[in-house]
N, C-alpha and C positions, 0 to 999 in steps of 0.2 A: 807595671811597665811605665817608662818614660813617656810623654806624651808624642817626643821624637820616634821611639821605637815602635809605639800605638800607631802610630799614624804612616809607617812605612811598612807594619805591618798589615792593618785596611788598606792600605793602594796593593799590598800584592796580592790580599783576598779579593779587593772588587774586582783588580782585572782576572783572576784566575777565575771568578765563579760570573760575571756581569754575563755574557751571553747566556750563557744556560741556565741561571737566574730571570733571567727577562725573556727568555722562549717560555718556561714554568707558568713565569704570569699571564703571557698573553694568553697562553692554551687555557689557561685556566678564570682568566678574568671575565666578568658580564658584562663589562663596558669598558672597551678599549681608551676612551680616554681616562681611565682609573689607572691605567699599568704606570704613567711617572709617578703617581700619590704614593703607589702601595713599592716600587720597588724603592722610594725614598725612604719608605717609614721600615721595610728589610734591612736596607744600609745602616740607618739609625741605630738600627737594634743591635747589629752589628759591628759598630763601634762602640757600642754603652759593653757588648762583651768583651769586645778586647779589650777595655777601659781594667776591668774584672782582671785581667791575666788569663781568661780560659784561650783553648786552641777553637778552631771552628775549622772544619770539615765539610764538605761539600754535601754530605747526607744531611747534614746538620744545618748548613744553611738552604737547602730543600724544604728541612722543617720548619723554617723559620718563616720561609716565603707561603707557608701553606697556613699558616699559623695566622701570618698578616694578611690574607686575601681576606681569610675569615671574618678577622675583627674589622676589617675598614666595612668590610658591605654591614653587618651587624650593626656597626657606628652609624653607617646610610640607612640602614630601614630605622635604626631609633629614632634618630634627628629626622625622617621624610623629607630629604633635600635631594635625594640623590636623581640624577637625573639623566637622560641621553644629549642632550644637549648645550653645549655651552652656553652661559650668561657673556650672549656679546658685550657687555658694557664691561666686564671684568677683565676681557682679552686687550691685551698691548703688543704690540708691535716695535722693535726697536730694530730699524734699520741704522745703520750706520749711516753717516749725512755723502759719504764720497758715491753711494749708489745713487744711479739713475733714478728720478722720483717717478718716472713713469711704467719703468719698468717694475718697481718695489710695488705701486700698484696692481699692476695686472697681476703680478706673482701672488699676489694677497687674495686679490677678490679669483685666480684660480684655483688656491689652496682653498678656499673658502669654499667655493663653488664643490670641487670634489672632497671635500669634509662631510659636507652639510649632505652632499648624495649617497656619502657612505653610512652617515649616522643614520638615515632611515630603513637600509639595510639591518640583513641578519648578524647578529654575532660573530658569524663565523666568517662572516667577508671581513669585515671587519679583521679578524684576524689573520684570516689568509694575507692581507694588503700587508697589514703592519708587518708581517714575518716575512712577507717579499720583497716590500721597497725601502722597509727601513733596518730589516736585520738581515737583507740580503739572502736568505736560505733558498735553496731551491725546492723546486717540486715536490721532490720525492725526501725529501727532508722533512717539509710542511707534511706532506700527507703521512708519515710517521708520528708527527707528533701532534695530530690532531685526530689519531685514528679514523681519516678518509683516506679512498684510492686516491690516485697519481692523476687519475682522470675527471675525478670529483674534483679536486683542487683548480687541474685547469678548466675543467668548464664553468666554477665560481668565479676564476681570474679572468678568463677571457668571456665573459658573459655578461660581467660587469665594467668591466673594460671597453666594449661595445655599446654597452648602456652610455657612460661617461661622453664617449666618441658623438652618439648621438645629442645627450643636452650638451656639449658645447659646440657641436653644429649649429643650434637652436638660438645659442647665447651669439654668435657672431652674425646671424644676419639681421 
């Protein structure tokens, strides 16, 4: 294939497989800040095949994502780096300069604040969050695809959600 036709062929595989590719991972990952690494190095693989001439199928790229959950944690317990936490000094911030710089702060250190509250949480908050506030699915969606009740899920969401409520009561006086 052309690089042209590669390459307009990956844009209609990512958007046709991207959500249900990246629910796969969060359900299935140990540490949610892994899910941008591993559904990079999915994509990757994924254009080195179309690069080939093969078709890829949705079964197919299932496989591929269960293939790479694999080898990244593998690659982590080899190397002993792997970690819950982020290396502040590695993290960067690029705001645009036309934002308010006071507000790009608080927005920061309250991303930060409820990061840092989730990362010592369970796994599965963790997941529940990432599949509510940033892939938008609902309840009964999550508790499908995390094999919990409808009721499990909300009492993790709103449970933790009252927790949050209370340290940033804490953090404003």
């Amino acid at each position: 294939m052309a690089k042209k036709e590669t390459l307009k062929e990956f844009e209609k595989v990512y958007n046709a497989t991207y959500n249900d590719i990246t629910k796969y991972v969060v359900c299935h990952c140990k540490n949610i800040t892994d899910v941008e690494d591993i559904l990079q190095n999915i994509y990757c693989s994924v254009y080195n095949i179309l690069l080939k001439e093969k078709m890829i199928t949705k079964e197919y790229m299932l496989g591929i994502a269960k293939h790479k959950i694999k080898d990244y944690y593998r690659f982590c317990y080899n190397e002993k780096w792997m970690t819950l936490f982020f290396n502040k000094e590695e993290q960067e911030y690029n705001y645009p300069s036309s934002i308010n710089i006071e507000k790009s702060i608080t927005l920061k250190l309250d991303t930060e604040l409820v990061w840092n509250f989730l990362k010592r949480k369970k796994v599965i908050i963790f997941q529940i969050f990432y599949l509510y506030y940033v892939l938008e699915l609902t309840i009964k969606e999550i508790a499908s695809l995390l094999h919990l009740t409808e009721s499990n899920v909300k009492h993790y969401l709103y449970r933790t959600l009252h927790e949050l409520q209370e340290i940033v009561k804490k953090e404003e006086i």
